[in-house]
N, C-alpha and C positions, 0 to 999 in steps of 0.2 A: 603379353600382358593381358588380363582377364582382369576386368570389372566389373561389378555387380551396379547397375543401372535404374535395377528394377523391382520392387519384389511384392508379394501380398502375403497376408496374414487373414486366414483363417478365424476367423471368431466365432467359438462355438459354446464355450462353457463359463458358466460363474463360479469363481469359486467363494465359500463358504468362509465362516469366523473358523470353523474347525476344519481345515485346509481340504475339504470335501470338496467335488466338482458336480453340479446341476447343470444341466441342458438348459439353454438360454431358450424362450419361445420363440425367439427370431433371430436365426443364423444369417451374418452376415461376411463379406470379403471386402479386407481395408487392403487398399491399393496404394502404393506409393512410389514416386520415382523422386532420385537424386539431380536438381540441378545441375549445380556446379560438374556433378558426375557425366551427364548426359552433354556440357556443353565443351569436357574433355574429349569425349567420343564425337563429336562432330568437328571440332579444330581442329583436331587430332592430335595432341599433346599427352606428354606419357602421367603429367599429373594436372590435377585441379589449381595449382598454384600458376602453373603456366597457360593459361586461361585470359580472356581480355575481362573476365570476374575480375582479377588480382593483380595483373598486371599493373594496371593503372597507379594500385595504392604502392606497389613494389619500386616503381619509378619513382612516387613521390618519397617515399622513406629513403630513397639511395639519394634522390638531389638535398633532402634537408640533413640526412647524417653524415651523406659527403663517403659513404662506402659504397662498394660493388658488388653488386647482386650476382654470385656466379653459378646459376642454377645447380648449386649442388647439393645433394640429399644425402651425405656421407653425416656421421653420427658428429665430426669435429668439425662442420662448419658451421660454425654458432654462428658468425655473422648473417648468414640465407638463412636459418633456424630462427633466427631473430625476428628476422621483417615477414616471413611468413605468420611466425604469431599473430605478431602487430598488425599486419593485414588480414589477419582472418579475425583476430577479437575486435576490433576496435567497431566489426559489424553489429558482432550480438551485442555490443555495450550500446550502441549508440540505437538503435532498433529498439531494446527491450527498455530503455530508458525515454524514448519518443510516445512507446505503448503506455508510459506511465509510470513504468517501474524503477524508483529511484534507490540507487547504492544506500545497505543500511546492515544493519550487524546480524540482521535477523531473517530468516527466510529466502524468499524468493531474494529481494535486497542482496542477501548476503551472497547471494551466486555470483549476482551481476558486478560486488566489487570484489572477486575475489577472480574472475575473468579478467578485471581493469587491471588490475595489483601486479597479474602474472606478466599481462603486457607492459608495464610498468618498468618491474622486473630484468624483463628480454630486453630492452633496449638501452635501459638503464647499463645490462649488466656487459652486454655484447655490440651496441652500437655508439657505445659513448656518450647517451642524453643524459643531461645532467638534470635539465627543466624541462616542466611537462610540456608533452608534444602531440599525444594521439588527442586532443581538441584541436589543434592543426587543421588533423583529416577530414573535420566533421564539414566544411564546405564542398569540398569533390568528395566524400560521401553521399552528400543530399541532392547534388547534383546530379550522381549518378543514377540513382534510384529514387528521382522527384518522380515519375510517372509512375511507379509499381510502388513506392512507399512515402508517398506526399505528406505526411505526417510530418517526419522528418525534417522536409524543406521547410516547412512551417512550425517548427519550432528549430530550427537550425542555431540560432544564437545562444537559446535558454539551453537543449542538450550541451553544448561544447564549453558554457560557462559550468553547468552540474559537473563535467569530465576534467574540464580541467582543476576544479577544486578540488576534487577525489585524487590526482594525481600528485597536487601539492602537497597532500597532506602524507602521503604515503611516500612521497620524494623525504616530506622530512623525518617520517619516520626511520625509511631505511636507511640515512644516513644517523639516527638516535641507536640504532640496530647495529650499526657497523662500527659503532665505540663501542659497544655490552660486547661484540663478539672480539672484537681486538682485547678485551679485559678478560676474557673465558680463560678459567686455568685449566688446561687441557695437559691431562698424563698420559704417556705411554700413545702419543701420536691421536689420541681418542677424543672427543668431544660427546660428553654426558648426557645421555638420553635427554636428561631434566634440563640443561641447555639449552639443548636443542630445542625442547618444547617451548620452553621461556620465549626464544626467538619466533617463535612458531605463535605462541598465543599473547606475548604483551607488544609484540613490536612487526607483528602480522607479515613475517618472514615464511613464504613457503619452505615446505623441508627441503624441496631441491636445491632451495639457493643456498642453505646453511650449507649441506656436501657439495656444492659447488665451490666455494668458498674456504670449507677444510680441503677438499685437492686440490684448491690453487697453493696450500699452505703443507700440504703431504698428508694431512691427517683423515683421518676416517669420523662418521659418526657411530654413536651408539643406537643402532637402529630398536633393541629390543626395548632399550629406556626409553625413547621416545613416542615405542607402539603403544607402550604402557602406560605413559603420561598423558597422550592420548584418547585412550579407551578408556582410562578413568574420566578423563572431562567429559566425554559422548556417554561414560551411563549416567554421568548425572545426570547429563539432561535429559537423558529418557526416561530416567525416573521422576524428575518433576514434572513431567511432558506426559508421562503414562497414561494410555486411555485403550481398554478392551472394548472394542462394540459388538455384541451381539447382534445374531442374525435379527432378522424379521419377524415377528409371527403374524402372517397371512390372516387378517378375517374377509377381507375382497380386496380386488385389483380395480375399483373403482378408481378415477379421479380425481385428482383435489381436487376443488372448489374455494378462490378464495373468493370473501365479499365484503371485506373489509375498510372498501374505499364507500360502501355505499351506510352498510350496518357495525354497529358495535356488537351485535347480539345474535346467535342465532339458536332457535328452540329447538331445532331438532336433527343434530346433528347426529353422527357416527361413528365407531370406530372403525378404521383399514387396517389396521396395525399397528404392533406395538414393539418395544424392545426394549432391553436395559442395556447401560451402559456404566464400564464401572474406571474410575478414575482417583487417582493417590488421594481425592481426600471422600472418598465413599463411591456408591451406587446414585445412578441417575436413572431416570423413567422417562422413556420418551412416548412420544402417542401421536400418529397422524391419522386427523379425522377427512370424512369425504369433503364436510364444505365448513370454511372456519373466517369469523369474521380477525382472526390474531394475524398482524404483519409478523411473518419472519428477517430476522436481521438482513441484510441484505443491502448494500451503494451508500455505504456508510451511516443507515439507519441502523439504529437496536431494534430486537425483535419487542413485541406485547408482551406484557404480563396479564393475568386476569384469576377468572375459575372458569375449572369446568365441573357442571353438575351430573353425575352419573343418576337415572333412574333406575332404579333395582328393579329387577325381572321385567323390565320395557315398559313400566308402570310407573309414571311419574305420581299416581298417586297413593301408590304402595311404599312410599317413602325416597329420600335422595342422597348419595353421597358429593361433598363439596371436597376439592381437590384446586389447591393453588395453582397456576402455570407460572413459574419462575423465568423463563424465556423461550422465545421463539427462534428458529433458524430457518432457514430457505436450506433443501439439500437436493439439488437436483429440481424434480417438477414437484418435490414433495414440501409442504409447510409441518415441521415437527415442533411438538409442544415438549417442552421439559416439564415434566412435574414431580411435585415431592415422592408420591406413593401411587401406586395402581389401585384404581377401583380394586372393592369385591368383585364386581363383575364389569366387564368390558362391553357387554353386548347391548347393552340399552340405550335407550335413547343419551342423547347429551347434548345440555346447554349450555354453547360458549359463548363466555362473556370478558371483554374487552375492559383494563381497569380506564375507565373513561378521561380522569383527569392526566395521568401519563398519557396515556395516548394526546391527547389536543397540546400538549405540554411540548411530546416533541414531534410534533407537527409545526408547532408554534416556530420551533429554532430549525425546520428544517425546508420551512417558508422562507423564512430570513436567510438563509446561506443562499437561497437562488437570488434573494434581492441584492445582499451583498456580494455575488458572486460580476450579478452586471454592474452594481456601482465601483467593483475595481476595475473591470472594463473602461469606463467612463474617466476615472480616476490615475489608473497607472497603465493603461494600454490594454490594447487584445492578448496580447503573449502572456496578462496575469490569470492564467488557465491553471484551472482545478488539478491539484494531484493528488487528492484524497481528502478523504471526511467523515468526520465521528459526531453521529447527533443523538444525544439522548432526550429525555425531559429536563436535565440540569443545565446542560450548556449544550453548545455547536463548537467545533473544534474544525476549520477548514486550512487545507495545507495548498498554499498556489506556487507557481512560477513567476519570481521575482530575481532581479539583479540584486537586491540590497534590501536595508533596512529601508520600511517606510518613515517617513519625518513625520513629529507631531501634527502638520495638518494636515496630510493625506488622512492620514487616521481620522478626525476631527471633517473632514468630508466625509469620507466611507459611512461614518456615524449618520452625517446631516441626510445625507441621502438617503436611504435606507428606511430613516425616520418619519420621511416626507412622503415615502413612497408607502410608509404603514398609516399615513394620517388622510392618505386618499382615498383608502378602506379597497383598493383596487378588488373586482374578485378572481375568482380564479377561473379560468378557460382553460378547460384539461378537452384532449382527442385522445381516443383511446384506441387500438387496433390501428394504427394509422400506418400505412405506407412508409417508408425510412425515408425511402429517396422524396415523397410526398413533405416528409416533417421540414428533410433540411432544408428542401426548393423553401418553407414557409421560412427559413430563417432558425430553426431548432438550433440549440448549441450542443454538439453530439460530444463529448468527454473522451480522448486519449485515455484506450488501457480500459474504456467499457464495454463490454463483448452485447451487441445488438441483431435482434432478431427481423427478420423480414419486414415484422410489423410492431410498432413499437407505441410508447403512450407519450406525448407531447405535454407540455406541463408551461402555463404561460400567465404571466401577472403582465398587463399592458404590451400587447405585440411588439410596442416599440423599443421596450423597456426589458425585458427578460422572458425567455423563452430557451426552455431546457428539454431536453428528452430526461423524463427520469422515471421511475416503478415506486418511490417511495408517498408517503403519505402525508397531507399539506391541508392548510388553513382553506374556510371556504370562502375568505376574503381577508386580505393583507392586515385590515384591520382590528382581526381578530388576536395579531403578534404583539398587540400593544407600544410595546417599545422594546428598543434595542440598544444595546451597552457591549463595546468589545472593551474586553479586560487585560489583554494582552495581544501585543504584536513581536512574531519573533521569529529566528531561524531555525528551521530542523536539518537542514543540509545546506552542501553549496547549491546557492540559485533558488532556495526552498524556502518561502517565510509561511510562516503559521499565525494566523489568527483565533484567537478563543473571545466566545462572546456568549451571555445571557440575554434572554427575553421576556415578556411578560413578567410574571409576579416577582420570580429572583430577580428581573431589570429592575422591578419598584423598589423593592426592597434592599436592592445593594443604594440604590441612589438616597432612600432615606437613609439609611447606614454614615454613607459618607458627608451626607448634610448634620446630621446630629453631630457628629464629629467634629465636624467642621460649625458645626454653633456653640460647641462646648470651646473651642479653641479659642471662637472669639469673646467667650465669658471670661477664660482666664488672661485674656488681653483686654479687659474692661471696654471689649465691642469697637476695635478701632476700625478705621476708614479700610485700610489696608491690610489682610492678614499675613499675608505673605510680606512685606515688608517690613512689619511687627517681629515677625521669626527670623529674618534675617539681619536685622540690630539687634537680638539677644544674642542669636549668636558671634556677633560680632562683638559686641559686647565681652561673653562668655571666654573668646578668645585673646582678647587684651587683658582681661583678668589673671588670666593663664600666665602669658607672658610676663603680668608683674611678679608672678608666683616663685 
């Protein structure tokens, strides 16, 4: 037996938009060795599965299915085919899910429930579970791997409730999947491409299980109709998804510079570079200058919008051209500007400038998600940790780990708090370049699924009160957020609730909204004591009328 243990990879060339290869200025060798691989060559076992890796989870899947594990790797013993799945996925699901990365129809998402689906699937299909099981394993999971992946251990309850949701829902799907295929009018021992796909895209049937399924029943699929149905769904989505980027064009290998946290404006900046970029609904312009007061999107902030001012021939007083920035992005160490159209010329000087009221706007809402972020703390526990977040100038939109729907007065606290803590005017106490291990000995709350450099920037409204590692860009005292109004509390997965909320002037202004509304209601109830008890004897009312009808 010959394993490969070990290997490296050469890295020498870029390659280009127009598949051409450049010499990279700094050749390096990526080195990498196989665990599991290397801990078969030291036990001396003829595979990775027979390993004290796997072992462990192989035992537990034989004492809860009540089957016998007979180390055999022949093509027809589904049963050991089974629980080696189930023991090798139930790793990356529970891992890439601990990181952060929650089951969803889209992207990364979609990998991770489509790893869970297949384990699912295997045990479902070949160990006899009927009810979800791999949330089971997520205790001698974490246990296992508490000291080399502690994350894990620490969300152990909220991972195994997201898995086991994901499992119920796909339990009842494939049993919704296994009436449509008992109904398949299948000719000539065949099952129709478009069936097949059917099974494959409304009832989220891998293909293998659908010919799994026709051989337990003699029939074959129609592979060419399925390739087909297929490849039509993937161009569409490539074609709505379409995007060519051009290379580069080099004016220096300067440095970014951001200074954004300090200035809205800067007079004399530069271009490094430039590109277009062309996408299903036209041509984009992008532009990274050497130092740019504009955040790029980036930890659930939107990027700036603003201008940039081109001086023609390096002479700002030979005239100027004004060009919008439609948005920012963070790509790498580089801050790129979208803009409508490319200067006449690139070279000159240029003044960027930050649209000031957006910017403070969502600063404003993205103050308030670190206040709200400690008052669920406070409120619903430690484990109501962050799994994502979208902050513009209009709302904040944060996604946490929860068991359930919050009840009207959690919510009604979340609010009071928040509120209290924007009426203290608290300011802000930012560290910058700070030490990691330095931030969290302070107490920093470091976010599952956020990737953290040596030295990071610490971000804190009352030490005692919230203190977050974060790069985005925030109020210079709490009481600049005005007020806070969440508009909706709600679920986006299992274990996943979502908050949406307004601040500052949309907060003013939704609240006068609903007050007028609410004064017009009590004009046409000639202003009673009660309004709500006014509306509900019309209605009752309303409803006895009905019934003498």
């Amino acid at each position: 037996l010959v394993v490969e243990i070990w290997n490296l990879v050469f890295i020498q060339f870029n390659r280009k938009a127009d598949r051409s290869l450049e010499e990279l200025p700094a050749k390096h060798i990526d080195t990498g060795m196989g665990f599991e691989r290397l801990c078969m060559a030291m036990q001396q076992t003829t595979s990775n599965y027979d390993t004290d890796v796997f072992t462990p989870f192989i035992d537990f899947i034989q004492k809860e299915s009540g089957k016998k594990y007979n180390f055999s790797y022949a093509l027809d013993a589904k049963v050991d085919i089974a629980m080696r799945v189930v023991a090798d996925h139930i790793r990356a699901v529970a891992f890439a899910i601990a990181d952060g990365q929650i089951p969803s129809n889209t992207g990364a998402g979609y990998v991770i429930r489509r790893i869970l689906r297949r384990a699912v699937r295997y045990y479902y299909s070949f160990l006899d579970i009927k009810k979800p099981f791999l949330h089971k394993m997520i205790p001698l999971l974490s246990d296992t791997f508490k000291d080399v992946f502690p994350e894990l251990k620490a969300q152990e309850s909220q991972v195994a409730k997201i898995i086991q949701g994901e499992e119920k829902t796909f339990l009842n799907t494939l049993e919704k999947g296994l009436s449509r295929f008992a109904s398949l009018e299948v000719k000539n021992k065949q099952i129709k491409g478009e069936d097949a796909f059917e099974l494959f895209d409304t009832f989220g049937f891998p293909i293998d299980l659908t010919r799994l399924m026709a051989q337990e029943n003699g029939w074959t699929v129609e592979e060419k109709g399925f390739d087909k149905s297929l490849a039509a769904q993937k161009a569409r989505g490539r074609a709505d998804a379409k995007k060519e980027v051009g290379d580069w064009t080099v004016l220096s290998d300067e440095e970014v510079e951001f200074v954004g946290y300090e200035y809205l404006k800067v007079l004399d900046a530069k271009v490094l570079k430039y590109r277009t970029v062309k996408t299903k609904k036209g041509e984009q312009y992008q532009i990274v200058l050497d130092k740019t007061p504009f955040y790029g999107e980036s930890g659930g902030q939107r990027g700036d919008t603003g201008l940039l001012t081109f001086a023609k021939n390096n002479d700002p007083f030979g005239g100027t051209e004004k060009i919008a920035v439609t948005g920012t992005v963070k790509e790498n160490d580089l801050i790129v500007h979208t803009v409508k159209k490319f200067p006449s010329s690139l070279e000159g000087i240029v003044m960027a400038e930050v649209n000031t009221g957006k910017r403070q706007a969502t600063s404003s809402n993205h103050s308030a998600v670190h206040l709200m972020h400690a008052a669920l703390h406070e409120v619903l526990g430690k484990n109501a940790t962050q799994k994502g977040q979208d902050v513009d100038d209009k709302r904040l939109r944060f996604d946490f780990s929860h068991h359930g729907k919050m009840t009207d007065e959690e919510v009604a606290q979340i609010e009071k708090i928040v509120n209290q803590k924007i009426r203290e005017n608290i300011p802000l106490e930012e560290n910058r370049n700070m030490p990691i291990a330095e931030a969290k000995a302070a107490g920093a709350m470091a976010l599952f699924g956020e990737k953290y450099g040596d030295t990071v920037r610490m971000i804190t409204f009352d030490k005692d009160f919230s203190r977050e590692l974060c790069g985005g860009t925030h109020v210079s005292a709490t009481g600049q957020i005005g007020q806070f109004k969440i508009l909706a509390e709600s679920g986006v997965a299992a274990g996943i609730r979502r908050i949406e909320a307004i601040t500052a002037d949309r907060a003013e202004a939704f609240m006068n909204k609903e007050m007028a509304e609410l004064s017009a209601i009590r004009g046409l109830f000639k202003n009673p004591k009660g309004v709500a008890a006014s509306v509900a004897s019309l209605q009752e009312e309303n409803k006895q009328l009905k019934k003498q009808i």
